[in-house]
C-alpha positions in Angstrom: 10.3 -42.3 69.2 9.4 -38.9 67.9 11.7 -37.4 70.8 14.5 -39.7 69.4 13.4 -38.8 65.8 13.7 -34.5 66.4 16.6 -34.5 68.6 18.6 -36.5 65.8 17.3 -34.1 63.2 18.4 -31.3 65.4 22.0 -32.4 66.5 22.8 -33.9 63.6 21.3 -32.1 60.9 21.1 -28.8 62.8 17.2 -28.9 61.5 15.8 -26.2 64.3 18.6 -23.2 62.0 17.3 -24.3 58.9 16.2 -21.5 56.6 15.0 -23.3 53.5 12.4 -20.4 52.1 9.9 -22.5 50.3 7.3 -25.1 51.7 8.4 -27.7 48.8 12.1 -27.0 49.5 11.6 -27.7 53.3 9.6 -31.0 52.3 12.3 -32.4 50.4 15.3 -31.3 52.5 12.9 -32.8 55.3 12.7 -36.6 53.1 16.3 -36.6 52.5 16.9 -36.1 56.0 14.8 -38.8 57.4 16.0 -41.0 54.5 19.4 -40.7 55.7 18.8 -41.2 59.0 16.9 -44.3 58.5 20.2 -45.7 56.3 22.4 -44.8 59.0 20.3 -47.1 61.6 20.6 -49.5 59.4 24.3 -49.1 59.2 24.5 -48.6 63.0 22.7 -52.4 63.1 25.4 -54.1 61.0 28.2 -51.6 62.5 27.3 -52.3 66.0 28.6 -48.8 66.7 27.0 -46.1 68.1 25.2 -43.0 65.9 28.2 -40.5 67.3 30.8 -43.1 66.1 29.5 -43.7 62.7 29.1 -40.0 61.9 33.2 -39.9 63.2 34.0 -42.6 60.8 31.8 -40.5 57.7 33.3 -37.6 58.4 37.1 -39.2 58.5 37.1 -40.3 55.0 33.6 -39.6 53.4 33.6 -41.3 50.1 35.4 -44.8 50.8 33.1 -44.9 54.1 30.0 -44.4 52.5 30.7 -46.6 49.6 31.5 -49.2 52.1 28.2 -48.8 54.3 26.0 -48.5 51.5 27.4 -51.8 50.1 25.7 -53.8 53.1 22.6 -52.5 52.2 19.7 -53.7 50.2 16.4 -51.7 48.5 14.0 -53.5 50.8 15.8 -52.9 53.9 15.8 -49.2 53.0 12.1 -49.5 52.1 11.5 -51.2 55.7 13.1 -48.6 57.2 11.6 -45.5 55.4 8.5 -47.0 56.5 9.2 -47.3 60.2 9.9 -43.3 59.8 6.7 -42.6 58.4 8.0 -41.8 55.0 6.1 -43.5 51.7 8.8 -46.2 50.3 11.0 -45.8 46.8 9.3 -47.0 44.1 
């Protein structure tokens, strides 16, 4: 899972060029990161798409797409997933 984990980091969020300077800087841009990749699994489980496809649909027409895949989410289903990556859940 951590293979699966850094390589999506990597490829999707180009994480090994990152340059962020400061050590809380790199935390957060590191929270976001695994925050939104736990959304888009969750997305990918409703979708029944594959990661590659839903990042083609995002990237197509951003703002109506997001809108529309954050809609069939709830809070506790992003808190389940935030804690299958490790993170600490919203409060």
């Amino acid at each position: 899972m951590e293979v699966n984990l850094h390589w999506h980091l990597d490829f999707t969020f180009c994480d090994d060029r990152n340059t962020s300077m400061g050590k809380t800087s790199g935390k957060n841009l590191q929270i976001m990161k695994k925050t939104a990749l736990a959304i888009l699994g969750l997305v990918k489980e409703s979708y029944k798409i594959s990661m590659k496809r839903i990042r083609y649909e995002l990237s197509l027409d951003y703002e109506n797409e997001i809108e529309k895949m954050l809609s069939m989410l709830d809070v506790d289903s992003i808190r389940k997933a935030l804690k299958s990556k490790g993170e600490s859940p919203m409060k």
